[in-house]
C-alpha positions in Angstrom: 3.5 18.1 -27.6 0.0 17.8 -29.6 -2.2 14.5 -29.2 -2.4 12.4 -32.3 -6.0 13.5 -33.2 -5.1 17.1 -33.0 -2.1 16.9 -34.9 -4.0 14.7 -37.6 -6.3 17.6 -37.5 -3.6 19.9 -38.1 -2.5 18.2 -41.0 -5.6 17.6 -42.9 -7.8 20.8 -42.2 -7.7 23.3 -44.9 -8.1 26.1 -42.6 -5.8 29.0 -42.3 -6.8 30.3 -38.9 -4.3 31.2 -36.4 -5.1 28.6 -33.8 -4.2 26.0 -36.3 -0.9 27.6 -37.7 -0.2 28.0 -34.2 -0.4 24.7 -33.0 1.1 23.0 -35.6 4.2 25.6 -35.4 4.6 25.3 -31.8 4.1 21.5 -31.4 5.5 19.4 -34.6 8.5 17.7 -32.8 11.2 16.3 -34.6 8.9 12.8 -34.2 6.2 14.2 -35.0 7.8 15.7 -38.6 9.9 12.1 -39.2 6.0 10.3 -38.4 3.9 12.4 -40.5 6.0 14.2 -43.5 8.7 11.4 -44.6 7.3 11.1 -47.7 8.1 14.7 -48.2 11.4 14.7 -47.2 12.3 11.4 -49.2 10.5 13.8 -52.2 13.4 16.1 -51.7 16.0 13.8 -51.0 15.3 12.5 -54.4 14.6 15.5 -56.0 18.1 16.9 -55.0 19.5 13.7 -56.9 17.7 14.4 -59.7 18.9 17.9 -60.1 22.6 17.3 -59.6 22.4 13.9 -61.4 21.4 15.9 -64.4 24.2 18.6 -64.1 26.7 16.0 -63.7 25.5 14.3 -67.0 24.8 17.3 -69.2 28.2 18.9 -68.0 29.7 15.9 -69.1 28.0 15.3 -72.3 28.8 19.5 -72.8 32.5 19.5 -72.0 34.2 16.4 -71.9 36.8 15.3 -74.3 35.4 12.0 -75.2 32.1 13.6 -75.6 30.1 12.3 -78.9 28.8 15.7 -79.5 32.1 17.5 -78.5 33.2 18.2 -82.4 30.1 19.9 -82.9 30.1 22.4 -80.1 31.5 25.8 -81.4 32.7 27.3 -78.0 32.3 27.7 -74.7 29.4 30.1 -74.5 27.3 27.4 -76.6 27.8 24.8 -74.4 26.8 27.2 -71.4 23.8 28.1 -73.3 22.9 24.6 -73.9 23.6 23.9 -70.8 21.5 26.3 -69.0 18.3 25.0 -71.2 19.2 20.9 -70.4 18.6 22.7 -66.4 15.7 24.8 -66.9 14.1 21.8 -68.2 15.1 19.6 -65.5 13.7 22.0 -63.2 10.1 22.5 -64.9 10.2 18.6 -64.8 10.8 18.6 -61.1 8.5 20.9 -60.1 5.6 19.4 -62.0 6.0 16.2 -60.9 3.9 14.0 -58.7 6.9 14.2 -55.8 7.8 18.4 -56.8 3.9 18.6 -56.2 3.6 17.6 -53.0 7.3 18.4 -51.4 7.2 21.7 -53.0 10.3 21.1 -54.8 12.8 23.1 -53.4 16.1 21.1 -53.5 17.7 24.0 -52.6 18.6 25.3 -48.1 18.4 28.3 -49.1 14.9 28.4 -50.5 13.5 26.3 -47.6 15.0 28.4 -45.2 13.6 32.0 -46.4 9.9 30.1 -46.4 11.1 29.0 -42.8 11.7 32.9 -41.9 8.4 33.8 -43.7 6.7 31.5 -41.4 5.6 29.2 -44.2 7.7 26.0 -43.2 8.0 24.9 -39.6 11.4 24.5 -37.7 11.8 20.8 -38.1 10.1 20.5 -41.2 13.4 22.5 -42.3 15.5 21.5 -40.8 15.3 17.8 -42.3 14.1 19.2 -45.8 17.9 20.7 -45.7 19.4 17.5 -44.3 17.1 15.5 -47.3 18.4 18.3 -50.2 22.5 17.9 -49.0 21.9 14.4 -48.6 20.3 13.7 -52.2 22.9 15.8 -53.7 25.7 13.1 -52.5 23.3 10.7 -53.7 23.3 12.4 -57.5 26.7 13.3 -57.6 27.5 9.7 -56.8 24.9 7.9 -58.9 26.6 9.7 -61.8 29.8 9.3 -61.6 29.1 5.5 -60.8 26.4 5.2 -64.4 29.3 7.7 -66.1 32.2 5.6 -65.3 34.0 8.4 -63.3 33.6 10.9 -66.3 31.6 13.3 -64.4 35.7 13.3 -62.2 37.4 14.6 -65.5 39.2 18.1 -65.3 36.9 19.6 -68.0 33.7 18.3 -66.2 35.2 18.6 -62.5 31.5 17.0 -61.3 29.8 20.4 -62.8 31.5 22.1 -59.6 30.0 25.7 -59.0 33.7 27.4 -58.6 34.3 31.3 -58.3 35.6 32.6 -62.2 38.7 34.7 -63.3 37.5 37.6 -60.9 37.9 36.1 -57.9 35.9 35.4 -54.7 34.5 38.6 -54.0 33.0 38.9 -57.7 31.7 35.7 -56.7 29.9 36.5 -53.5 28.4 39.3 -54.7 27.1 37.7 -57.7 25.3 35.0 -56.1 24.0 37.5 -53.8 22.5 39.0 -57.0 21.1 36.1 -58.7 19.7 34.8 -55.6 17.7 37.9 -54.8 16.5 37.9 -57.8 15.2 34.8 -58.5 13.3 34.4 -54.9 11.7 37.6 -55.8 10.4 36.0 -59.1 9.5 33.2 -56.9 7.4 35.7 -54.5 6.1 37.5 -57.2 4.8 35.1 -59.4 3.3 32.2 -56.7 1.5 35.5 -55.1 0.2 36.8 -58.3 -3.6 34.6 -59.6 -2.6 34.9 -63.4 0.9 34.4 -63.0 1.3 31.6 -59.8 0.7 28.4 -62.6 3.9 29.7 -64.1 5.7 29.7 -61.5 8.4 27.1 -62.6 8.6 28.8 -65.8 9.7 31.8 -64.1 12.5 29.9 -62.0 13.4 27.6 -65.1 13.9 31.0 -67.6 16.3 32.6 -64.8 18.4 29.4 -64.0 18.8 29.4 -67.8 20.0 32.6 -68.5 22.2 32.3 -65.3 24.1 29.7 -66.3 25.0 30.7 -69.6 25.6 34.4 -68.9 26.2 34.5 -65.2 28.4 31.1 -64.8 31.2 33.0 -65.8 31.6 34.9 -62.3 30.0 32.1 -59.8 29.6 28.9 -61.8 25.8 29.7 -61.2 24.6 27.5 -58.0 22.1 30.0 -56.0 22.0 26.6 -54.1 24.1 25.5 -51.0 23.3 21.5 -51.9 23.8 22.3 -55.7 27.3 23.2 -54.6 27.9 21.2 -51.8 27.6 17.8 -53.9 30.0 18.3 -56.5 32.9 19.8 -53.5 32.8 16.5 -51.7 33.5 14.3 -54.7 35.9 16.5 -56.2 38.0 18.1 -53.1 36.6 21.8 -53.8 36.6 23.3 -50.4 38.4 26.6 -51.1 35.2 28.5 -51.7 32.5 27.0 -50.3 31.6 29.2 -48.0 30.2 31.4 -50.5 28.0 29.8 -51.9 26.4 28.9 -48.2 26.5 32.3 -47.5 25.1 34.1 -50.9 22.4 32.5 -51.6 20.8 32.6 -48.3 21.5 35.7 -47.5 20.3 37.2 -51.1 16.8 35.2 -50.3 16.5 36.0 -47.1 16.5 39.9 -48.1 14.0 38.9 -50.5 12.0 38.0 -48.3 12.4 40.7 -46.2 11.7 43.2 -49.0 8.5 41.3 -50.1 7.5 41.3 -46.2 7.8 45.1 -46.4 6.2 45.6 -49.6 3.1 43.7 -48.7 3.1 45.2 -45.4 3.6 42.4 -43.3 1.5 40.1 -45.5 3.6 36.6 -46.1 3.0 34.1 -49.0 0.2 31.5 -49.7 2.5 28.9 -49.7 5.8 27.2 -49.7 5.2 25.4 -53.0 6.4 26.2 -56.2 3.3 24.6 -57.7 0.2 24.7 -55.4 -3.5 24.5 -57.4 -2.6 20.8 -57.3 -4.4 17.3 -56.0 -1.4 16.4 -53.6 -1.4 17.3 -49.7 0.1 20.6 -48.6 2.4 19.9 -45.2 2.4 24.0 -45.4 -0.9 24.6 -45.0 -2.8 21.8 -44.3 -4.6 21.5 -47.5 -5.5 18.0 -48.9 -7.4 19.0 -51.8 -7.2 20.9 -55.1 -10.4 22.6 -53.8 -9.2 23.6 -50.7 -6.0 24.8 -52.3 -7.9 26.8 -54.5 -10.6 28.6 -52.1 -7.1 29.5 -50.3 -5.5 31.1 -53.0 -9.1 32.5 -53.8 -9.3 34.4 -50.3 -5.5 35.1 -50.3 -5.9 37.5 -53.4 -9.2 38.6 -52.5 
């Protein structure tokens, strides 16, 4: 177990050199995470309600009965459509904001743990970053169906339950295999890429958009274990859960592999979505929008 100084030291150097990714990999205890990176974990805790307090309020504005809009909503696909906008947004606004700064705003398992197999996020740190995301989507789920008056319980809203479609399960799995791949592999690309890595939430926000209102049809769109597991509790939807704790891990985790193997080995700056930012890295140690910066500098170089 590291010394206080040394894990201070750790946590506030900026540099990338082995020793120090070494020692702060092999030594942050579960104590040592809960001391120094709460705030971060509370970030995603609240982040998680965020996102599912918003699907739960959109879907129910979308598609239920008593809806004030509802007379003006042409079909189904619309309200997907719509639907899938109302969450890209929601997800620009969490990643760009003071918490989705410094947490790295995953919300998501399945995202944390493929930065956990790239080496980017330590054991602990991920393992109460998942506890934080399940445990904010309860939080969400429950805030709105308590500000909704139980709306968010209605058949046609169901708590904006990701549920397998007409096809079945397998159509299911095999989609969110799909869409899950795909959008860590944006993720990779663009947060590796010096033009491109500002845009990074744009890139995730675009795909999450055009998921749920083309793809939601086969999986219900979650590409998020929390993002599914919230709406189940509340509304008794057990059947399939297992894939969407499979899928989306296992489609970013070969992501990962395949950008491993592209680059040769090389893994990713970061484990933010959005790093060139003034907020502390718990990643890599930066404190600083300069340090940040000369790291992303020598990472391209």
């Amino acid at each position: 177990m590291l010394s206080d100084p040394e894990l201070e030291t750790v946590r506030r150097t900026g540099s990338r050199a082995k020793s120090a990714d070494s020692l702060i990999n092999d030594g942050l205890t579960p104590s040592d995470g809960l001391r120094l990176h709460w705030p971060e974990y509370l970030m995603e805790a609240g982040e998680a309600a965020i996102y599912l307090f918003s699907a739960c309020a959109f879907a129910t504005l979308l598609w239920h009965p008593a809806s004030p809009i509802q007379s003006y909503l042409p079909g189904d696909v619309v309200r997907r459509m719509l639907m899938g906008l109302a969450m890209g947004v929601t997800i620009m606004a969490i990643v760009l904001s003071p918490w989705g700064k410094q947490s790295g705003a995953h919300f998501n398992p399945a995202v944390t743990f493929t930065f956990w197999r790239l080496g980017k996020v330590t054991r602990w740190d991920a393992v109460f970053y998942c506890t934080a995301q399940f445990s904010g989507a309860l939080a969400g789920v429950a805030l709105a169906a308590l500000l909704l008056r139980g709306a968010p319980a209605h058949h046609a809203v169901r708590f904006a339950a990701t549920l397998p479609g007409i096809h079945g399960d397998g159509v299911a799995f095999v989609a969110e295999l799909v869409i899950s791949f795909l959008l860590m592999s944006a993720i990779r690309f663009a947060t590796n890429h010096r033009v491109l890595a500002p845009y990074t939430h744009c890139f995730a926000a675009v795909l999450a958009a055009v998921y749920i209102a083309f793809e939601s049809p086969l999986s219900g769109m979650s590409t998020n274990p929390a993002r599914t597991f919230g709406p189940a509790v509340y509304g008794n939807y057990w059947h399939a859960l297992w894939i969407y704790f499979a899928a989306p891990p296992l489609g970013m985790f070969v992501a990962a592999q395949a950008f491993l193997w592209i680059r040769e080995g090389k893994g990713p700056i970061c484990a933010k979505l959005h790093h060139d930012n003034d907020k502390r890295c718990i990643f890599c140690q930066s404190g600083s929008r300069l340090t940040a910066t000369n790291e992303r500098q020598a990472h391209y170089a």
